[in-house]
C-alpha positions as CSV (number, residue, x, y, z in Angstrom):
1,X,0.0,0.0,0.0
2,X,3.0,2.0,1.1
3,X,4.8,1.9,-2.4
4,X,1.0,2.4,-4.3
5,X,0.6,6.0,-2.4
6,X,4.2,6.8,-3.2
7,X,3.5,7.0,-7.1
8,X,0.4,8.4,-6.5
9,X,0.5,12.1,-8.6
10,X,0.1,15.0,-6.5
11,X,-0.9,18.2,-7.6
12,X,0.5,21.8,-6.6
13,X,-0.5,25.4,-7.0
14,X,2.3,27.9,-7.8
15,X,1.9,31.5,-7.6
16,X,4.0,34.3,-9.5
17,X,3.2,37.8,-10.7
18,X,3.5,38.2,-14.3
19,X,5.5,40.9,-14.6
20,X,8.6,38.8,-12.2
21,X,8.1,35.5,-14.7
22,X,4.8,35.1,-16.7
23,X,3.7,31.6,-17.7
24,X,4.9,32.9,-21.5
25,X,8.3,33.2,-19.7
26,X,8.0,29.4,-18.6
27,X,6.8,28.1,-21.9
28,X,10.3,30.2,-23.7
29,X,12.4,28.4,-21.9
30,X,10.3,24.8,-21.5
31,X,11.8,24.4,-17.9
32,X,12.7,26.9,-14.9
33,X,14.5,26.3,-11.6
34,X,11.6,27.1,-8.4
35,X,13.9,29.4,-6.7
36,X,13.4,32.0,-4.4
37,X,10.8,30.7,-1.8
38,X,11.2,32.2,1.9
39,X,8.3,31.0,3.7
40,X,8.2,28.1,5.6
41,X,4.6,26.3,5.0
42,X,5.6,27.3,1.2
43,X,9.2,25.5,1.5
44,X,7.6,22.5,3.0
45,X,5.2,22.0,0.5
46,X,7.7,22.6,-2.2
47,X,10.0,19.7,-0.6
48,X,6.8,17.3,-0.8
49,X,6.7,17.6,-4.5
50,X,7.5,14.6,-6.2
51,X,8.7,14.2,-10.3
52,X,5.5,13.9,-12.1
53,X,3.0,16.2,-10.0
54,X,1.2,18.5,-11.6
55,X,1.0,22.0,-11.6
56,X,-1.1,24.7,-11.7
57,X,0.5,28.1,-13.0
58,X,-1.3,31.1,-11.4
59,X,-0.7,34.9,-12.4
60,X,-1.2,36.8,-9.2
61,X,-1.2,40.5,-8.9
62,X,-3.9,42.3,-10.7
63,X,-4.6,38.9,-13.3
64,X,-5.1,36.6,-10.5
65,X,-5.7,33.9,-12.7
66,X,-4.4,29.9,-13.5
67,X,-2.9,30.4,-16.6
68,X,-1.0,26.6,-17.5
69,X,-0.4,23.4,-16.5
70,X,2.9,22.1,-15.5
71,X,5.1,19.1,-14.1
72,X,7.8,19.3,-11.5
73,X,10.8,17.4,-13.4
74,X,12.8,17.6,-10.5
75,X,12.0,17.6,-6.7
76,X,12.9,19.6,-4.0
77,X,16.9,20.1,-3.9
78,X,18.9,23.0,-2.3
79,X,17.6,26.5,-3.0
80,X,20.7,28.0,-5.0
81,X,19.8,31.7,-4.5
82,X,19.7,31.1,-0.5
83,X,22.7,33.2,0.9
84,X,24.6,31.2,3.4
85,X,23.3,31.8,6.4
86,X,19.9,32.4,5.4
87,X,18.0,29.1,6.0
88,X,17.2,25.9,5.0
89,X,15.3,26.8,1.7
90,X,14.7,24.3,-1.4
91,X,13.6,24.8,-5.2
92,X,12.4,22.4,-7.2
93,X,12.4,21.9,-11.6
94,X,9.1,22.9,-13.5
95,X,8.5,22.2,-16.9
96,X,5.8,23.8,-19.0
97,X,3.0,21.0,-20.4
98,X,0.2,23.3,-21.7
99,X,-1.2,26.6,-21.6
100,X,-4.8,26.8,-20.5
101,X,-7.5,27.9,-23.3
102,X,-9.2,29.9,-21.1
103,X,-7.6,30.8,-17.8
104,X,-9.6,30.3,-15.1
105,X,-10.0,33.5,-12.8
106,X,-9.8,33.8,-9.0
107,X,-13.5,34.6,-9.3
108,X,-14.6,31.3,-11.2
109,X,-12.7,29.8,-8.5
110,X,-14.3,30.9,-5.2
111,X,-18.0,31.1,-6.9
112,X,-17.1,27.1,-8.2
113,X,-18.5,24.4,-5.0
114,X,-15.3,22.3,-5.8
115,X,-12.9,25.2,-5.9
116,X,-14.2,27.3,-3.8
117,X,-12.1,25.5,-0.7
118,X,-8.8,25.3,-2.6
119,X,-6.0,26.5,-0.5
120,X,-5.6,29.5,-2.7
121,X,-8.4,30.8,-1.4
122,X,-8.0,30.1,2.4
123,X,-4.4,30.8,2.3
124,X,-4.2,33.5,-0.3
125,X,-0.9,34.4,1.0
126,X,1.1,31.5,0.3
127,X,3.0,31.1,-3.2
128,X,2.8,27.4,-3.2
129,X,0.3,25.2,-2.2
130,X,-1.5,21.3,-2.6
131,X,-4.6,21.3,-5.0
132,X,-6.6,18.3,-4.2
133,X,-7.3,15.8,-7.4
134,X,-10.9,16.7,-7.7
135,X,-9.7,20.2,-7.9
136,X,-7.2,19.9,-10.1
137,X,-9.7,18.3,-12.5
138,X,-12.0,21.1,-12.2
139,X,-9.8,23.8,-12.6
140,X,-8.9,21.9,-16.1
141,X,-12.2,20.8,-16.9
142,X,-13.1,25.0,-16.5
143,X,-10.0,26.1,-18.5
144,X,-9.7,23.3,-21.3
145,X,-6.5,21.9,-20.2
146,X,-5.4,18.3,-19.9
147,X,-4.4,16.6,-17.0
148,X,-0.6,16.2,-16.9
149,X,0.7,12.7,-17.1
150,X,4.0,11.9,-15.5
């Protein structure tokens, strides 16, 4: 049962304003390093990622919107930006899949039953966060994506 739960696919939520490093950004360069996060809840749940998970890409600031689907193609390692000194911070690789058809707003999501409790919403502050599977499948089932496969 153990090994079964282990390649179970998770499924995140990752934050960014588009004007730091827009989901067009991320499908230029087909892969980006995680970097940068300094919040503890945030770093956690960037070490539970596991190769294969899926992502959702979400423009915050004024768009506050998911944008894409990705895949972490490598999990949580040593944050390379963190100064020495600073912490015990990790990254972890993305990968670009697919760019939703129609990005699903912040709106859609807290006025959607299944959505409406997504972590987003209860924890607006945090940058990354776990999106349950029905979720996951509604935000894509909303958008037009595809469910990433690992």
């Amino acid at each position: 049962m153990a090994s079964e739960r282990n390649e179970a696919v998770q499924y995140w939520l990752v934050k960014q304003e588009p004007e730091d490093y827009a989901w067009s950004a991320l499908v230029k360069d087909g892969r980006t390093a995680w970097t940068g996060i300094r919040n503890y809840q945030a770093r956690n749940h960037l070490r539970a990622m596991r190769e294969g998970d899926g992502v959702a890409y979400y423009h915050s600031g004024d768009a506050r919107e998911v944008v894409g689907v990705a895949r972490v193609v490598r999990a949580a390692y040593a944050d390379p930006t963190a100064a020495v000194g600073d912490g015990d911070w990790s990254a972890v690789d993305l990968a670009a899949v697919d760019a939703l058809p129609k990005p699903v707003t912040l709106a859609q999501i807290k006025a959607d039953a299944v959505l409406q409790g997504m972590a987003l919403v209860r924890q607006s502050r945090l940058s990354v966060v776990p999106v349950t599977a029905p979720q996951f499948v509604r935000l894509m089932q909303l958008g037009g994506g595809r469910m990433p496969g690992r």
